[in-house]
KOLZAMI-970634 format. One line per 3 residues: number of its first residue (from 1); their letters; for each residue y negated, z negated, x of C-alpha. Coordinates in steps of 0.2 Angstrom, whole numbers, plus 2048, in hexadecimal, padded with zeros to 3 digits. Last residue first. Layout:
# residues N
NUM	a	Y,Z,X; ...;
//
This chain:
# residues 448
448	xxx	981,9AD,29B; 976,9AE,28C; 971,9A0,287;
445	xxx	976,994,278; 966,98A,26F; 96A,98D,25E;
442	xxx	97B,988,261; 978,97A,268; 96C,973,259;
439	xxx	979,977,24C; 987,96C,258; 97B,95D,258;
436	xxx	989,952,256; 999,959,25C; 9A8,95E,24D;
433	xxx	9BA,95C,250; 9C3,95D,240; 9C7,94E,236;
430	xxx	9B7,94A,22C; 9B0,95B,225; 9C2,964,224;
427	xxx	9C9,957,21E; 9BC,958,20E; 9BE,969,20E;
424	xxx	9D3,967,20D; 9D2,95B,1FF; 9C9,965,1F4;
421	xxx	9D1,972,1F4; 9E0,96A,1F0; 9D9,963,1E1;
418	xxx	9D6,978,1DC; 9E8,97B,1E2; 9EF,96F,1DA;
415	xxx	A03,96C,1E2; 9FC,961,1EF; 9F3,957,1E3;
412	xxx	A03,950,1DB; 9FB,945,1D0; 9FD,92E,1CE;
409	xxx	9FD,92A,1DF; 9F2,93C,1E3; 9E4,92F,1E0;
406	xxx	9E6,924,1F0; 9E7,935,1FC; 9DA,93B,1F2;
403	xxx	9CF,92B,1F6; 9D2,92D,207; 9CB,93D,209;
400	xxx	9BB,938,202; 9BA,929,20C; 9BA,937,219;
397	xxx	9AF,943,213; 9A2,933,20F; 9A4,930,224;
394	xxx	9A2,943,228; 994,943,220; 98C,932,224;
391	xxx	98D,93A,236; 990,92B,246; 9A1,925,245;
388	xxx	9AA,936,23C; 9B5,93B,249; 9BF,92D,24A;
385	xxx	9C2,929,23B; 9C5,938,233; 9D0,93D,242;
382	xxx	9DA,92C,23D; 9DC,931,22B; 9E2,944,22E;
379	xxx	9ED,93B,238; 9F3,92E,22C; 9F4,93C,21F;
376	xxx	A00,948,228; A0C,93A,230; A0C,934,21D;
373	xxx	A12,947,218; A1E,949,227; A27,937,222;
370	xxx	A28,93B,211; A30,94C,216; A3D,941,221;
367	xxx	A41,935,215; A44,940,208; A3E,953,205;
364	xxx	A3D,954,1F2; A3F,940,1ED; A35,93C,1FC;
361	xxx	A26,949,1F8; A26,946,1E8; A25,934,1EA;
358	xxx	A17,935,1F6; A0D,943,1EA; A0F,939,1DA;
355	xxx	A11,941,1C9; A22,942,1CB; A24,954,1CC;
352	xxx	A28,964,1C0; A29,95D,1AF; A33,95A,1A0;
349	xxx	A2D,94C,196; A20,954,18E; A2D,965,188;
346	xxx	A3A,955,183; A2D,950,178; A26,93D,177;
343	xxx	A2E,933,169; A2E,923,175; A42,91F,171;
340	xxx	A48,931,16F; A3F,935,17F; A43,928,18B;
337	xxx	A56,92B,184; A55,93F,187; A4C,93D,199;
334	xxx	A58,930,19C; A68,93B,19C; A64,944,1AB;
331	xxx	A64,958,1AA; A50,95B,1A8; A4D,94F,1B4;
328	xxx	A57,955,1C2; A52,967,1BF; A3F,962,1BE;
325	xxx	A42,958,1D0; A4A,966,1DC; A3B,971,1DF;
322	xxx	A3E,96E,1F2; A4E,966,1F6; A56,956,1F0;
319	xxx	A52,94A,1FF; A54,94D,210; A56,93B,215;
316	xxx	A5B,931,205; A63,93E,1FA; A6D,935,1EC;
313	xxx	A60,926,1EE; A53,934,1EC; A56,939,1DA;
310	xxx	A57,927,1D4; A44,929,1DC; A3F,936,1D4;
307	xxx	A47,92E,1C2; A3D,920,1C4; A2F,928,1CA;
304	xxx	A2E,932,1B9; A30,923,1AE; A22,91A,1B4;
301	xxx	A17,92C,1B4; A1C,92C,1A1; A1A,91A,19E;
298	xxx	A0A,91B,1A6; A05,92A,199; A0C,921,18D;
295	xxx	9FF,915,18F; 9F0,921,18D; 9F9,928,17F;
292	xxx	9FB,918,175; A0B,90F,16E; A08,901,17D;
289	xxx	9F8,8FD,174; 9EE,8EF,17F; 9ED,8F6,190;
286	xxx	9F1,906,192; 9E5,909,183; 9D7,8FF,18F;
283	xxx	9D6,911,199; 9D7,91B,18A; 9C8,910,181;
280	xxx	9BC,910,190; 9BF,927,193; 9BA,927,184;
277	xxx	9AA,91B,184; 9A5,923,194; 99A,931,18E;
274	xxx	98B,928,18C; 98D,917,192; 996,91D,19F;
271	xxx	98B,928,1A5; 97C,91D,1A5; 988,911,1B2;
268	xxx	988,920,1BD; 976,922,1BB; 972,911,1C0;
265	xxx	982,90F,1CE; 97A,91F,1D7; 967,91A,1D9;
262	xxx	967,907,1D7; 975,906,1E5; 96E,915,1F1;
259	xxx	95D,908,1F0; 968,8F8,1F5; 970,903,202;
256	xxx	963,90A,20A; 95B,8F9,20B; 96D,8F3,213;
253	xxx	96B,902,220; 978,910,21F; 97E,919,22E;
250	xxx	97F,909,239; 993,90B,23A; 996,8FE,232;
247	xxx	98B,901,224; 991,910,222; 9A1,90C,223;
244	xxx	9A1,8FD,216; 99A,909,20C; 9A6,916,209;
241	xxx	9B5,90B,209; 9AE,900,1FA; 9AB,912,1F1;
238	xxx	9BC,918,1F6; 9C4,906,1EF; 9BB,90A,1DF;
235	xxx	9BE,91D,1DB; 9D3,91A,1DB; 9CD,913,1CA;
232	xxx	9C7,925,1C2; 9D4,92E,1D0; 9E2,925,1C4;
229	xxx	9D9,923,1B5; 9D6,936,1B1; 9C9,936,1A3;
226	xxx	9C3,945,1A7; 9B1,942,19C; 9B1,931,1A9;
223	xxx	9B2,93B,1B9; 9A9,948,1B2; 99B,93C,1AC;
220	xxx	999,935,1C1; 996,946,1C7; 989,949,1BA;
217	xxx	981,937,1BE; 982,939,1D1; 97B,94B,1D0;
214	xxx	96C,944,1CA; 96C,938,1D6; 96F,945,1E4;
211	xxx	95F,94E,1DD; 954,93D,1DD; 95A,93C,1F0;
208	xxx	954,94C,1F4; 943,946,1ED; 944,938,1F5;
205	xxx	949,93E,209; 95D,93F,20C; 962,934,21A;
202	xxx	971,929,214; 970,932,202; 97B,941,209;
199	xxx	98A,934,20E; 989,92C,1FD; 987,93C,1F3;
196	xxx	999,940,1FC; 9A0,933,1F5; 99B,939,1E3;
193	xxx	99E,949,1E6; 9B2,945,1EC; 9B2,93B,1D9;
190	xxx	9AD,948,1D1; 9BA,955,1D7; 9C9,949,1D6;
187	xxx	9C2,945,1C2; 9C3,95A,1C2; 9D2,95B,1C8;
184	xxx	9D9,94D,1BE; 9D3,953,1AE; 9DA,964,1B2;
181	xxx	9D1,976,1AC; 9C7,977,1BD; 9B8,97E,1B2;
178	xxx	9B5,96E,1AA; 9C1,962,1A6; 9BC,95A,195;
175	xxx	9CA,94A,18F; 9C5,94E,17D; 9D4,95A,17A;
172	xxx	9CD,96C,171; 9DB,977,178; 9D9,972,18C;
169	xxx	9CD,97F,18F; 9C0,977,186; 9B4,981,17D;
166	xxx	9A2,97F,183; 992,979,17B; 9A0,96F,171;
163	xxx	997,95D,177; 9A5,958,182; 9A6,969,188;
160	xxx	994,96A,18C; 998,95A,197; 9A7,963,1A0;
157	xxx	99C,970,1A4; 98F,964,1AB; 99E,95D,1B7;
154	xxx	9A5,96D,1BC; 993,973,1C1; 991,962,1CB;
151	xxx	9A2,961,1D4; 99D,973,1DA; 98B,96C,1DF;
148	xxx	991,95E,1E9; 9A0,969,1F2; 990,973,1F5;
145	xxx	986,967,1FD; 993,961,20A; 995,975,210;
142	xxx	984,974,213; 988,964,21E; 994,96B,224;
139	xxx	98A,978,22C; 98E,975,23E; 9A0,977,236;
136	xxx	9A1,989,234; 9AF,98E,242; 9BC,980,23B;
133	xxx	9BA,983,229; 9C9,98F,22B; 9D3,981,232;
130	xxx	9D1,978,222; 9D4,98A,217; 9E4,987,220;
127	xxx	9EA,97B,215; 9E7,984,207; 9F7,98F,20A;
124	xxx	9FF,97E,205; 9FA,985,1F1; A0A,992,1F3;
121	xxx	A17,983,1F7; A1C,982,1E5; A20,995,1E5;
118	xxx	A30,990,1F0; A38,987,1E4; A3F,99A,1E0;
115	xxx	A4B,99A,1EF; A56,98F,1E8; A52,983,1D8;
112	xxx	A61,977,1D9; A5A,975,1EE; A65,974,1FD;
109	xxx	A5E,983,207; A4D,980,1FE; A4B,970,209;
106	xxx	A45,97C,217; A33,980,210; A31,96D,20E;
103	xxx	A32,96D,21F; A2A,979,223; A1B,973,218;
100	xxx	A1C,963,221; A1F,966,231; A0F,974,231;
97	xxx	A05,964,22B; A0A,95B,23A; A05,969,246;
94	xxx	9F3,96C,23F; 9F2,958,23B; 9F4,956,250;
91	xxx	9E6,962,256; 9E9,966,264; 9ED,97B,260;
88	xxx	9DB,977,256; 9D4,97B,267; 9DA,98F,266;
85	xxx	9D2,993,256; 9C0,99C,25A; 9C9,9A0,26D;
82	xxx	9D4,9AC,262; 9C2,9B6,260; 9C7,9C9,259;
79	xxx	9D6,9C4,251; 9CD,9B2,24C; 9BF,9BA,245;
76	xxx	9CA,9C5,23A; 9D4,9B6,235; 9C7,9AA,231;
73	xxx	9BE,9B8,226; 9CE,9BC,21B; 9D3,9A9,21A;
70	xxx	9C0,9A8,212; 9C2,9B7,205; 9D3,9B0,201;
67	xxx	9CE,9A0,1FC; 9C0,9A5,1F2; 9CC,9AF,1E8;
64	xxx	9D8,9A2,1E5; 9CA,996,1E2; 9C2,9A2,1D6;
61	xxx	9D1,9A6,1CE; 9DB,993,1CC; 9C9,98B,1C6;
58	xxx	9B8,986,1C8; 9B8,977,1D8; 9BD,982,1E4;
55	xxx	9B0,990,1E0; 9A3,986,1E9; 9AC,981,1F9;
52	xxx	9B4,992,1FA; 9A2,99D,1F8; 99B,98E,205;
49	xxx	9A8,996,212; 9A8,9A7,20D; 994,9A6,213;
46	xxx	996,99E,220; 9A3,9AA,228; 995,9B9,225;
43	xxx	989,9AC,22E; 997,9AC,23D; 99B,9BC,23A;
40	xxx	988,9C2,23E; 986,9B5,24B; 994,9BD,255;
37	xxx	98E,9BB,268; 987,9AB,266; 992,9A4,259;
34	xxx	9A0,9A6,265; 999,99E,272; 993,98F,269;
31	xxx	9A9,98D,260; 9AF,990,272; 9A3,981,27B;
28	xxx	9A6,977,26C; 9BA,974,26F; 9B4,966,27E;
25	xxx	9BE,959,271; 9CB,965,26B; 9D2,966,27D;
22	xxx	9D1,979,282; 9DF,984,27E; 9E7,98C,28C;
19	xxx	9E4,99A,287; 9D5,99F,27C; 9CA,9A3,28C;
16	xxx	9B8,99E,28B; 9AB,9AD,281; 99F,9B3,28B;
13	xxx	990,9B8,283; 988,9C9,289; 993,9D3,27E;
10	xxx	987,9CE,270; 991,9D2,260; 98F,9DE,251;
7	xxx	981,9E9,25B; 96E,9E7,256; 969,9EB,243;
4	xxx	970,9DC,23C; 965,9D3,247; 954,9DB,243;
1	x	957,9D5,230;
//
């Protein structure tokens, strides 16, 4: 408590110049300076941090505030330390992703919807919560342990739903979501855990291990009690990817393996015997009964691209403007036919996107938005991959992030703030510049 007694900052730290920006590779000198002379902002920065990993995963309000209170904190810091931030000026997804959102901003000039489409860009102000993470990261792994626990507490309300403990939210339906309200949030939610238990396993002791399978089993309910098939299925090439980098990389021994096998797949397989059943006989109703739900839902989604995409053959490079999709829908004449012939409502056939975040974005902001977004995630993928070689962490953060980039094929994550979240921590832990040993540097800083 001594320390919060002393003076705010140590003047006696110096603090490197923010201009020019140094390379983000030799970036750790700035981020150890600063924490030595403003340990109490930094723990104060902490704290906001693993406050918006946890309320993420809960809902539109907490997120929304959470989000503000840790885009409040960078902000303050970074007026009072721009060498904190300066680095990230190299740091290509930073410059790529303001492309995107400006470019998108722009297509309103020639958008049906005009100046009000701009409310769908609202959730993008989530993507600098990733830089925001930047200054906390020699606690990632922390920050790794509460994305778990957030994914953990939707997942146990989703099974208290199931069993009428709690009321749903979503008007009784059987497909529980939890706190975050969307079965695809929440499936996106428990899937990321579940990756990320795979990167915590790798050198947790037993009894820590015994808690990760625990949360395994939970984690692994929600994804079946959401019963969102898309991010359910999309699961299974992230898991493959997960482990063939670990082992790779050396992170993840075969014995380990064989042991992380019995410990994760058992519970997860106990989940779906339990709870899966539903969530078994919607995914096969796409199947075998075309007159089902759960396979006109994949008409739906069917129908959807192909109107997106007869949208974007009358606007190939710049697309039809930002927002421009529900109008288009609601106006063509195969919206009225699909529905008289499925007998699905009009009010369910009308919607605001594609469902599908690449087609979206081509249809929207054509050719050249599309290109923007893929530039975006194939960079966000190569400084995953590079910069996550020796951390399981980092290397489950990345699988991670990959298997949102696979899942938002079938959502529009960008437009979700809570799945959005979740997307930006887990960039955030694999694809910003981190050093090994960075905790242990810091706490050994002197004073110059």
């Amino acid at each position: 408590m001594s320390r919060f007694l002393l003076p705010w900052f140590d003047a006696s730290i110096a603090i490197p110049r923010a201009w020019p920006p140094a390379r983000v590779d030799c970036a750790m000198d700035a981020l150890i300076a600063v924490r030595a002379r403003d340990r109490n902002g930094h723990l104060l920065h902490t704290i906001a941090a693993v406050i918006f990993v946890y309320a993420g995963a809960l809902n539109q309000a907490p997120n929304g505030i959470a989000t503000a209170g840790l885009l409040a904190m960078a902000l303050a810091r970074l007026l009072v330390f721009p060498a904190l931030f300066a680095p990230l000026l190299r740091w290509p997804p930073l410059w790529l992703g303001l492309a995107w959102v400006a470019w998108s901003a722009l297509s309103v000039t020639w958008s049906p919807a005009g100046p009000s489409a701009l409310r769908w860009l609202a959730s993008d102000r989530l993507l600098l919560t990733t830089l925001a993470l930047w200054p906390v990261l020699d606690r990632a792994r922390l920050l790794a342990w509460t994305l778990v626990l957030a994914a953990t507490t939707n997942a146990v309300t989703q099974c208290m739903q199931s069993q009428g403990i709690v009321l749903s939210p979503r008007d009784g339906s059987w497909r529980a979501a939890g706190l975050a309200h969307v079965p695809a949030v929440a499936a996106i939610w428990s899937g990321g855990a579940l990756l990320m238990i795979m990167g915590l396993w790798c050198d947790a002791g037993k009894i820590t291990r015994a808690v990760l399978g625990v949360m395994a089993m939970l984690c692994a309910a929600g994804v079946m009690l959401a019963a969102s098939r898309g991010p359910a299925l999309m699961l299974v090439p992230a898991i493959i990817v997960a482990v063939a980098m670990l082992l790779m990389r050396g992170l993840l021994s075969r014995q380990t393996l064989m042991t992380a096998c019995i410990a994760l797949l058992l519970p997860t397989a106990l989940a779906l015997y339990f709870v899966g059943g539903p969530f078994w006989r919607y995914l096969m109703g796409a199947l075998h009964s075309p007159d089902q739900p759960a396979a006109l839902s994949v008409g739906i989604r069917w129908f959807w691209w192909q109107i997106a995409l007869e949208q974007w053959a009358a606007h190939p490079w710049l697309g039809g403007g930002l927002g421009s999709f529900a109008p288009f829908l609601a106006a063509h004449d195969a919206t009225r036919e699909y529905a008289a012939q499925t007998h699905i409502p009009l009010a369910h056939l009308h919607h605001v996107h594609p469902h599908n975040t690449y087609i979206r974005a081509l249809t929207e902001s054509g050719i050249v938005g599309l290109l923007l977004l893929l530039g975006l995630v194939a960079s966000l993928l190569r400084e995953g991959w590079r910069r996550s070689r020796t951390d399981p962490v980092a290397t489950a953060a990345f699988a991670g992030m990959l298997y949102v980039f696979l899942a938002t094929n079938t959502e529009c994550v960008e437009l979700m703030n809570v799945a959005l979240t979740h997307v930006v921590i887990l960039a955030a832990l694999c694809a910003l510049p981190r050093a090994t040993g960075y905790s242990d540097m810091c706490s050994t800083t002197t004073r110059v």
